[in-house]
C-alpha positions as CSV (number, residue, x, y, z in Angstrom):
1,X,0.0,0.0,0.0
2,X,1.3,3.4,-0.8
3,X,1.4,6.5,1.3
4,X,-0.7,8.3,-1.3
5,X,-3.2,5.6,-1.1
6,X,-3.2,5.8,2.7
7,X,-3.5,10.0,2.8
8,X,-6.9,9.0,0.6
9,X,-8.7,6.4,2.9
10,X,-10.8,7.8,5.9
11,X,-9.9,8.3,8.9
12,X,-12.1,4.9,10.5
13,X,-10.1,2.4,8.0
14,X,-7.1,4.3,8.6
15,X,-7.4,3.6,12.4
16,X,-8.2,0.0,11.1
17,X,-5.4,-0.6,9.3
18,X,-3.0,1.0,12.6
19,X,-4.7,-1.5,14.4
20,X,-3.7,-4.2,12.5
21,X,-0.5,-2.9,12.2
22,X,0.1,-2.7,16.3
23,X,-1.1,-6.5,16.0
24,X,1.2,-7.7,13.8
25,X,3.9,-5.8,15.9
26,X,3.0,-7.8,18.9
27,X,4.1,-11.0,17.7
28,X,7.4,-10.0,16.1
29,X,10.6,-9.9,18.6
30,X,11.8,-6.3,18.1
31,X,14.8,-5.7,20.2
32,X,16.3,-2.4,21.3
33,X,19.5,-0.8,19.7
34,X,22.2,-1.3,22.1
35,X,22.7,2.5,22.8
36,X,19.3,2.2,24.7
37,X,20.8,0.5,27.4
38,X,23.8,3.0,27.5
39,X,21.7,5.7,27.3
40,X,19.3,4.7,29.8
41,X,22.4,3.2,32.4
42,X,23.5,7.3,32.2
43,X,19.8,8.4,32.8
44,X,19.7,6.5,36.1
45,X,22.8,7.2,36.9
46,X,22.3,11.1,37.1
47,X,19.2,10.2,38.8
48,X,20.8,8.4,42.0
49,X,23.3,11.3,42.2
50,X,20.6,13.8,42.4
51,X,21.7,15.2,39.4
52,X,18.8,14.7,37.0
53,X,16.6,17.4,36.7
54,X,12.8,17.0,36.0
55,X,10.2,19.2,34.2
56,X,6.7,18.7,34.5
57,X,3.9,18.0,31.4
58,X,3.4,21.7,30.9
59,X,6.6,23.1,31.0
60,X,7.1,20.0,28.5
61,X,4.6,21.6,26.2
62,X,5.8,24.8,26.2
63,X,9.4,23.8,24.5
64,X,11.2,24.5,27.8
C-alpha cells in the first residue's frame, strides 16, 4: 500500500489498518538498539546522584 493511497482512505479504515499494524507488531521480537541500554544506564545514573533534573507535562509543552 502506498502512502498516497493511505492519505486517501478515511480516517475509520485508517485507524483499522493501525490497528492491525500494532497487532502484527506484537508477535514480532523487536529488540532495542544497544545505545538504549547505554543511554538509559546514564539516565539512572544522574538520577541516584541527584543530578537529574525533571520538568513537569506543561513546561514540557511549552518547548522548555
Amino acid at each position: 500500500m502506498l502512502a498516497t493511497e493511505i492519505k486517501r482512505m478515511p480516517v475509520k479504515d485508517k485507524l483499522i489498518l493501525m490497528e492491525e499494524i500494532w497487532d502484527s507488531l506484537r508477535h514480532e521480537e523487536i529488540k532495542s538498539p544497544s545505545w538504549h541500554k547505554d543511554v538509559l544506564g546514564e539516565r539512572l545514573s544522574k538520577i541516584n546522584n541527584g543530578e537529574a533534573k525533571f520538568i513537569s507535562i506543561d513546561e514540557l509543552k511549552m518547548g522548555r
